[in-house]
N, CA, C and O of each residue as an XYZ file, in Angstrom:
600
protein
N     133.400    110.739    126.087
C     134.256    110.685    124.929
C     134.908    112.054    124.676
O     136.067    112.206    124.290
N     133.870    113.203    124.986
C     134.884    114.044    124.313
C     136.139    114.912    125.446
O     137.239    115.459    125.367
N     135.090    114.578    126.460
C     136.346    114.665    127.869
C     137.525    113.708    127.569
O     138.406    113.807    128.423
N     137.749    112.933    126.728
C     138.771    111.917    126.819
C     139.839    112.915    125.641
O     141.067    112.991    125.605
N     138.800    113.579    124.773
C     139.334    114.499    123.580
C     139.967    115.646    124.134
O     140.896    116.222    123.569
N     139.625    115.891    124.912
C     140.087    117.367    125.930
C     139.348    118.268    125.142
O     139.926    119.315    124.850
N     137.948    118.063    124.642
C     136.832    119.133    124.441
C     136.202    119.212    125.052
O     135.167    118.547    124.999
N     136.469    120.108    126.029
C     135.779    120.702    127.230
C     134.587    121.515    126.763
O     133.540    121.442    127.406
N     134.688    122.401    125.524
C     133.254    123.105    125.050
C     132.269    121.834    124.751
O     131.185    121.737    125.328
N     132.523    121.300    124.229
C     131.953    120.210    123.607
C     130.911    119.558    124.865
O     129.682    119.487    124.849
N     131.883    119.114    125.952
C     131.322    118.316    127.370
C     130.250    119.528    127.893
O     129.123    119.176    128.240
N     130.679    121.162    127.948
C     129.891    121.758    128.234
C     128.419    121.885    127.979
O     127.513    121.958    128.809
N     128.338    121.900    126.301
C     127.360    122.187    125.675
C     126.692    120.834    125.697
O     125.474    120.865    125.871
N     127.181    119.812    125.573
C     126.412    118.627    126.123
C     125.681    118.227    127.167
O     124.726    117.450    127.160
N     126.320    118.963    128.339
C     125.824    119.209    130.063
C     124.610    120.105    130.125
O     123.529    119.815    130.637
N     124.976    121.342    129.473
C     123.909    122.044    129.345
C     122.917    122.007    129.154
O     122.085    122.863    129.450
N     122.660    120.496    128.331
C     121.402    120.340    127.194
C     120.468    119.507    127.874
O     119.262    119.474    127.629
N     121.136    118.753    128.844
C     120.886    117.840    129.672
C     119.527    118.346    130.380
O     119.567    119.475    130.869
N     118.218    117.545    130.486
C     117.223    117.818    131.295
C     117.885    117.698    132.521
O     118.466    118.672    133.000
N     117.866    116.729    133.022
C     118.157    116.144    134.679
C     119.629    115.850    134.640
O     120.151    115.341    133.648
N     120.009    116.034    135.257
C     121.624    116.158    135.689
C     122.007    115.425    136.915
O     122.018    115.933    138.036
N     122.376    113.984    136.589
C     122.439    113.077    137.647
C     124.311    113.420    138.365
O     125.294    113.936    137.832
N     124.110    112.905    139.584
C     125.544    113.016    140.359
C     126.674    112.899    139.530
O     127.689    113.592    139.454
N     126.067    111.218    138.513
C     127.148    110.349    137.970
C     127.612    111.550    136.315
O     128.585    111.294    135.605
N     126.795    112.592    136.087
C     126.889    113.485    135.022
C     127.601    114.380    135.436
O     128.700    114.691    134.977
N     127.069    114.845    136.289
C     128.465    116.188    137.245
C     129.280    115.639    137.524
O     130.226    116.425    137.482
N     129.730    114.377    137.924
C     131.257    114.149    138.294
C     131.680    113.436    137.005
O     132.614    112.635    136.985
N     131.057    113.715    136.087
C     132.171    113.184    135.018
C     132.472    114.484    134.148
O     133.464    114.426    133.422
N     131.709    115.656    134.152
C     132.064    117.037    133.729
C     133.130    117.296    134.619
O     134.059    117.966    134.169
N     133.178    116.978    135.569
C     134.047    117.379    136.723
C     135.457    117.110    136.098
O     136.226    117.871    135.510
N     135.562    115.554    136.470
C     136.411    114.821    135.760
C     137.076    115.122    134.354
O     138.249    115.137    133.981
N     136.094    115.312    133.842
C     136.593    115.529    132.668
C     137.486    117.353    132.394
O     138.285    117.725    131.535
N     137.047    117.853    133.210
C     137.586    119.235    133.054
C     139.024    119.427    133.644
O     139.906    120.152    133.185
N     139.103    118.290    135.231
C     140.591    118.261    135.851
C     141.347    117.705    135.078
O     142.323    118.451    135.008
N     141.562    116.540    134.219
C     141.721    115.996    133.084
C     142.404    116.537    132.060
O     143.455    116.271    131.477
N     141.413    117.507    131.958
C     142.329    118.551    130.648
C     142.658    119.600    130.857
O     142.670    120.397    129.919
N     143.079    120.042    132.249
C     144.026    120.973    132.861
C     143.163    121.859    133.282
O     143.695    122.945    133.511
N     141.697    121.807    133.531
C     140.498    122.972    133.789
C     140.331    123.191    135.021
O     139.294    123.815    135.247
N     141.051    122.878    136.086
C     140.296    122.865    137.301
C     139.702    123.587    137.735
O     138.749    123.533    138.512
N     140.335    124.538    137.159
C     139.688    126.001    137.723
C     137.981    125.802    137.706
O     137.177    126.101    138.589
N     137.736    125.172    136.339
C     135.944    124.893    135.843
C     135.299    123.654    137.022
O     134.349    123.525    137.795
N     136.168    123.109    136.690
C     136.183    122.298    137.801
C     135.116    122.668    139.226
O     133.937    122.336    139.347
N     135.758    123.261    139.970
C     135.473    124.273    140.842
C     134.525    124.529    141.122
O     133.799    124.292    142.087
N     134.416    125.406    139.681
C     133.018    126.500    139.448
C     131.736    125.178    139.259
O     130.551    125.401    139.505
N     132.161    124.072    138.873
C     131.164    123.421    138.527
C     130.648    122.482    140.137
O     129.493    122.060    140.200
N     131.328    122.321    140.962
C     131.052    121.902    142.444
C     130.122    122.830    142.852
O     128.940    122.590    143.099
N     130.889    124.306    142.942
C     129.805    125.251    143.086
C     128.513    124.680    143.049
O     127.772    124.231    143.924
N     128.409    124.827    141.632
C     126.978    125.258    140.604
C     126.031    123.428    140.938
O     124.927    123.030    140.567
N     126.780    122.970    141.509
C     126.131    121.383    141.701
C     125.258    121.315    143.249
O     124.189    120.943    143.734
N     126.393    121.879    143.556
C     125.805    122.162    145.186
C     124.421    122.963    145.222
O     123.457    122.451    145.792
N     124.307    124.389    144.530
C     123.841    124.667    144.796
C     122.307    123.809    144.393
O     121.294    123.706    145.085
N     122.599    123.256    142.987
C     121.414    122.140    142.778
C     120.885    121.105    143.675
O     119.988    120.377    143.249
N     121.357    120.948    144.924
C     121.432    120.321    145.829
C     122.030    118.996    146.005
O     121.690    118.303    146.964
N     122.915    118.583    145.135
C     123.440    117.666    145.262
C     125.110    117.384    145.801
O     126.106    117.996    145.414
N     125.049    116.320    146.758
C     126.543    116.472    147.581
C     126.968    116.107    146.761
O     126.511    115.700    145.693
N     128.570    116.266    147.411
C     129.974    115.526    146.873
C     129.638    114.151    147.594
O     128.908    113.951    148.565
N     130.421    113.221    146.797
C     130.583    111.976    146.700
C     132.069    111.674    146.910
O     132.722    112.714    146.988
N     132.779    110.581    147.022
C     133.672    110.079    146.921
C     134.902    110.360    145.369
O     136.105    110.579    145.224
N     133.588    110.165    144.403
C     134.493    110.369    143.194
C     134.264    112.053    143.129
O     135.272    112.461    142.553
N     133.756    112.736    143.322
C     133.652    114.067    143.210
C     134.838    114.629    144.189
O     135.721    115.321    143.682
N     134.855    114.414    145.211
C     136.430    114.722    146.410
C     137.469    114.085    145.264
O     137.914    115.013    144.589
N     137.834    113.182    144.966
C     138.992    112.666    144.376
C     139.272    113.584    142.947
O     140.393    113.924    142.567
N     138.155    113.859    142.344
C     138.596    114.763    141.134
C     138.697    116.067    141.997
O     139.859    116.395    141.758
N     138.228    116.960    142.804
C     138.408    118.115    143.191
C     139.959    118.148    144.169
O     140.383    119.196    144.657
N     140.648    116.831    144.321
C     141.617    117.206    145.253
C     142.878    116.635    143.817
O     143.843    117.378    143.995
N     143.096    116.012    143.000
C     143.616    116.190    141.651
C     143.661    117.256    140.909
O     144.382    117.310    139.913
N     142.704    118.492    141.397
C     142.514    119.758    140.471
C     143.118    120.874    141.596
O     143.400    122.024    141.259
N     143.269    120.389    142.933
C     143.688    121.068    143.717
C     145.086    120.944    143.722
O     145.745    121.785    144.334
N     145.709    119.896    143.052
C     147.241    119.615    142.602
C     147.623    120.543    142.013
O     148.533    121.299    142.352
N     146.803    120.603    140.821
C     146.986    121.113    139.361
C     147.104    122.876    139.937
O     147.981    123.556    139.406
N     146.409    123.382    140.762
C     145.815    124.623    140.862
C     146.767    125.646    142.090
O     146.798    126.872    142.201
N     147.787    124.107    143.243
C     147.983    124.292    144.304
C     147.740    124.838    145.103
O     148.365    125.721    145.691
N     146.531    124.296    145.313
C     144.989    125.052    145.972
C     145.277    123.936    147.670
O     144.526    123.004    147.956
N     146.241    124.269    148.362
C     146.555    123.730    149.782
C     145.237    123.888    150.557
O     144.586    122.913    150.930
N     144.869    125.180    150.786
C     143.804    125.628    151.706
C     142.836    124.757    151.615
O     142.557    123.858    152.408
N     142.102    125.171    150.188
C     140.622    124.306    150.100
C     141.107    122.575    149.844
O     140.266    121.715    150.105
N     142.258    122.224    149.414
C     142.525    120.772    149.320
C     142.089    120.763    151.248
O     140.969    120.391    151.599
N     142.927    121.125    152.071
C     142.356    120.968    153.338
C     140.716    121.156    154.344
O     140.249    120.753    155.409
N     140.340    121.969    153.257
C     138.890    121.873    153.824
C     138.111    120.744    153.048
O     137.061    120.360    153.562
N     138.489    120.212    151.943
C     138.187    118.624    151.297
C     138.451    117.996    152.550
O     137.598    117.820    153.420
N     139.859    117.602    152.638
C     139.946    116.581    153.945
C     138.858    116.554    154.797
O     137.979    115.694    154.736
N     138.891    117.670    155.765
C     138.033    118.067    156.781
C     136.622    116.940    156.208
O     136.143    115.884    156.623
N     136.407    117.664    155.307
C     135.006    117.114    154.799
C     134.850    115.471    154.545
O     133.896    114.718    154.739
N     136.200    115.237    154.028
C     136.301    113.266    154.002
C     136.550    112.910    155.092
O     136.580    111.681    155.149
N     136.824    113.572    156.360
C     136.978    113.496    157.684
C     135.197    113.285    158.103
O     134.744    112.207    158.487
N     134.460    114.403    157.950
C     133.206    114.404    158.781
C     132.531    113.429    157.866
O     131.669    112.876    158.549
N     132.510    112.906    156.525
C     131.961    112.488    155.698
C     132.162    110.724    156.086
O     131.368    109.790    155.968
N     133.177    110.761    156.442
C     133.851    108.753    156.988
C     134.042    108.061    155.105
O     133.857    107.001    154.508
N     134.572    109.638    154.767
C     135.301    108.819    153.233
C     136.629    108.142    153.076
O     137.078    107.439    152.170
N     137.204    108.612    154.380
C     138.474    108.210    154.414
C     139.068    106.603    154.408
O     140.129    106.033    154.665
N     137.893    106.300    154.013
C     137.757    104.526    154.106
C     138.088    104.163    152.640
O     138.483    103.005    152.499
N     138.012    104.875    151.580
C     138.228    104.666    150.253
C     139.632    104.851    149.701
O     140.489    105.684    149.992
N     139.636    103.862    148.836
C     141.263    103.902    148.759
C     141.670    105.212    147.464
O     142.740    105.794    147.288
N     140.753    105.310    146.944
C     141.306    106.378    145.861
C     141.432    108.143    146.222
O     142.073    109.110    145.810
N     140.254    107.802    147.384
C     140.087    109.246    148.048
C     141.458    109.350    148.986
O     142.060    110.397    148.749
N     142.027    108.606    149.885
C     142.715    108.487    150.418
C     144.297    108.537    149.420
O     145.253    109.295    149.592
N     144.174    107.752    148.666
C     145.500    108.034    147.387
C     145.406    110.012    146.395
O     146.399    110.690    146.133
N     144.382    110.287    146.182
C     144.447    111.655    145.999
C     144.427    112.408    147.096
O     144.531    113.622    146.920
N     144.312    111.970    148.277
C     144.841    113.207    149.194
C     146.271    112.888    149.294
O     146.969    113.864    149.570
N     147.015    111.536    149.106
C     148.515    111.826    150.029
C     148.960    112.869    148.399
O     149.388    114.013    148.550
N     148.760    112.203    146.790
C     148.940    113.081    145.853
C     148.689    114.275    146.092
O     149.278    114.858    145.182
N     148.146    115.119    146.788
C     147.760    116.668    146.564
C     148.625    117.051    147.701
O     149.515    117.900    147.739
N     148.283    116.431    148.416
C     149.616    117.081    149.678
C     150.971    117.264    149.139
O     151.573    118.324    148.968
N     151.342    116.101    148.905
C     152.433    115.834    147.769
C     152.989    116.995    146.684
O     154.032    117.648    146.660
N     152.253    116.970    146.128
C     152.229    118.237    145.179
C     152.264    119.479    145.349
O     152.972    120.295    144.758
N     151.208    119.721    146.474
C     151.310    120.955    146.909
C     152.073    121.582    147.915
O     151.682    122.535    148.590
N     153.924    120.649    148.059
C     154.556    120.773    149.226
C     154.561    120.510    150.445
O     155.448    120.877    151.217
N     153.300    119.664    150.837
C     153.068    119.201    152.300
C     153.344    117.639    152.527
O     152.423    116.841    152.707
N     154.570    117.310    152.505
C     154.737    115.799    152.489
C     154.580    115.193    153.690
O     154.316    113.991    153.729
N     154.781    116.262    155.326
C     154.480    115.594    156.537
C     152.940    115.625    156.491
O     152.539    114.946    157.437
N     151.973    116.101    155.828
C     150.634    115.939    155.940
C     150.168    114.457    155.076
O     149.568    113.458    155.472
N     150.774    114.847    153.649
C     151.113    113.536    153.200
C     151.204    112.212    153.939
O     150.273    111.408    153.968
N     152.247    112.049    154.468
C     152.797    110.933    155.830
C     151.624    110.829    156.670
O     150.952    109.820    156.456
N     151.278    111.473    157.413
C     150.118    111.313    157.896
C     148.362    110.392    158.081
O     147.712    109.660    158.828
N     148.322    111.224    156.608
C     147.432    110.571    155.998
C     147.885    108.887    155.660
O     147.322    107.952    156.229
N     149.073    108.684    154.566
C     149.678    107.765    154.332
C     149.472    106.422    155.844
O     148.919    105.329    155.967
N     150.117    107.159    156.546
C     150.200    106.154    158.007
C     148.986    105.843    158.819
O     148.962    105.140    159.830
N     147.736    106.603    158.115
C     146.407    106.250    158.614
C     145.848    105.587    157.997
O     144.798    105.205    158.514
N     146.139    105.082    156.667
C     145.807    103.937    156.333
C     146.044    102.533    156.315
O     146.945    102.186    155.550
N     145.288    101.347    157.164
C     144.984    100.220    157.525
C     145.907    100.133    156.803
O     146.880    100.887    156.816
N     145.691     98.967    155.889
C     146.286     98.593    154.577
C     146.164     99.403    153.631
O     145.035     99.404    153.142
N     147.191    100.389    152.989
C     147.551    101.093    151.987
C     147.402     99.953    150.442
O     147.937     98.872    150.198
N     146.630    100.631    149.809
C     146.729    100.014    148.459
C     147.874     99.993    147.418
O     148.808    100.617    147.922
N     148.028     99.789    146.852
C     149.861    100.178    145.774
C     149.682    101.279    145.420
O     150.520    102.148    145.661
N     148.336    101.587    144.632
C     148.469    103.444    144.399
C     148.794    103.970    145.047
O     149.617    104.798    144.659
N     148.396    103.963    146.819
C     148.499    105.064    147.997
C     150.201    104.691    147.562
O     150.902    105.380    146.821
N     150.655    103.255    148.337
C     152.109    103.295    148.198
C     153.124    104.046    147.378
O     154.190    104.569    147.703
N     152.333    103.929    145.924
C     153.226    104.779    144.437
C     152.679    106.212    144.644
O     153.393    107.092    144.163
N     151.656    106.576    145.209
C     151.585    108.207    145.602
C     153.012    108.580    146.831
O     154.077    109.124    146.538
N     152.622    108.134    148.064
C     153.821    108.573    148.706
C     155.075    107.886    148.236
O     155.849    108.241    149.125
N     155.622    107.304    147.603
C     157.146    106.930    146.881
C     157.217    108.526    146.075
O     158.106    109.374    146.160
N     156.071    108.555    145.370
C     156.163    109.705    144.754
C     156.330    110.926    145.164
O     156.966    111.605    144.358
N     156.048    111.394    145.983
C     155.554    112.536    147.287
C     156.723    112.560    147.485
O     157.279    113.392    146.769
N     157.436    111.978    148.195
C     158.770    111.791    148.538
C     159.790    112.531    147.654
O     160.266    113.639    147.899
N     160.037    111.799    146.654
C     161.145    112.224    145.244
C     160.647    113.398    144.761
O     161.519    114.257    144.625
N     159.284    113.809    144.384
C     158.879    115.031    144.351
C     159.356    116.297    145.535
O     159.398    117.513    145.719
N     159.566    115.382    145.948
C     159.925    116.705    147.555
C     161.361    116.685    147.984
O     161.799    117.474    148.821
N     162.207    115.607    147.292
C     163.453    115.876    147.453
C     163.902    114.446    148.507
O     164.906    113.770    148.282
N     162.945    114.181    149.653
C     163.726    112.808    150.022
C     163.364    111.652    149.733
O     162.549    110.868    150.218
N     164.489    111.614    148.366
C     164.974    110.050    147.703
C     164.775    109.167    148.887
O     163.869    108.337    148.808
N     165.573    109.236    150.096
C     165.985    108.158    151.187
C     164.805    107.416    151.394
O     164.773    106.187    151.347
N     163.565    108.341    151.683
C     162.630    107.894    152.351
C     161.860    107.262    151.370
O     161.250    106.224    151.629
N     161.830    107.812    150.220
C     161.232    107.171    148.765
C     161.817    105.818    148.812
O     160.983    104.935    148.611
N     163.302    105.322    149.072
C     163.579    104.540    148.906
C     163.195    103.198    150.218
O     163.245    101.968    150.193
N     162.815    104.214    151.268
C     162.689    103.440    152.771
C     161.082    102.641    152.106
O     160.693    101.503    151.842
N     160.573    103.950    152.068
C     158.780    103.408    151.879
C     158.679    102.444    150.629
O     157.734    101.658    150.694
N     159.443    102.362    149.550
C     159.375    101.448    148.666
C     160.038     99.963    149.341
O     159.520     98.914    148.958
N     160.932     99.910    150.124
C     161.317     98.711    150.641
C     160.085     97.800    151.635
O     160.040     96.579    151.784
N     159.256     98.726    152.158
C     158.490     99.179    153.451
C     157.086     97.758    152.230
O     156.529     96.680    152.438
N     157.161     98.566    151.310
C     156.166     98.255    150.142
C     156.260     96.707    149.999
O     155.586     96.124    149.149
């Protein structure tokens, strides 16, 4: 709730208080911080999870490559991939729709494409990410090709 408020102190001091700190609790601090423009905390909070020993997940990659939009954090958005690469996340449609978005965003629309064209059946999000990717990057044409394509 209060991540929905964009009280990020609030989510903090709530996290904090927390005995046990399940996956599904860190990726919604997570979440909740890319959300309200924090990624940067974001970040710091993957860090600080890891070192608790707990991996990234599916929804944890998808909020860290949305904050890598926000941050135009290209590099580490690419060592995410890598990782949904060795991980066999690339099977998920939302993980797969926030990577063509971050590419997108962060100026890489042939990496974008890529990704885009490696998916089996593209879901409508992936589709409305690269339409988007596209016009964000200047070619309308192809925005208009891949929406026909759609």
């Amino acid at each position: 709730m209060y991540s929905k408020f964009t009280d990020i102190d609030a989510v903090f001091s709530l996290f904090s208080e927390m005995n046990k700190k399940s996956l599904i609790s860190w990726n919604s601090v997570i979440s909740g911080c890319v959300q309200a423009g924090r990624a940067s905390d974001a970040v710091e909070l993957v860090c600080q999870m890891q070192i608790y020993g707990l991996r990234l997940d599916a929804i944890t990659i998808a909020s860290l490559l949305s904050g890598c939009s926000q941050l135009a954090y290209t590099q580490f958005g690419k060592k995410l991939h890598f990782y949904i690469l060795r991980k066999n996340l690339e099977t998920e449609d939302f993980v797969c729709t926030a990577l063509i978005d971050m590419y997108s965003k962060c100026g890489s629309i042939e990496q974008a494409e890529k990704v885009f064209k490696n998916i089996k059946e593209p879901c409508l999000a992936a589709w409305n990410s690269m339409i988007t990717g596209y016009s964000l990057n200047g070619f309308e044409q192809d925005a208009l090709t891949c929406y026909s394509e759609m």
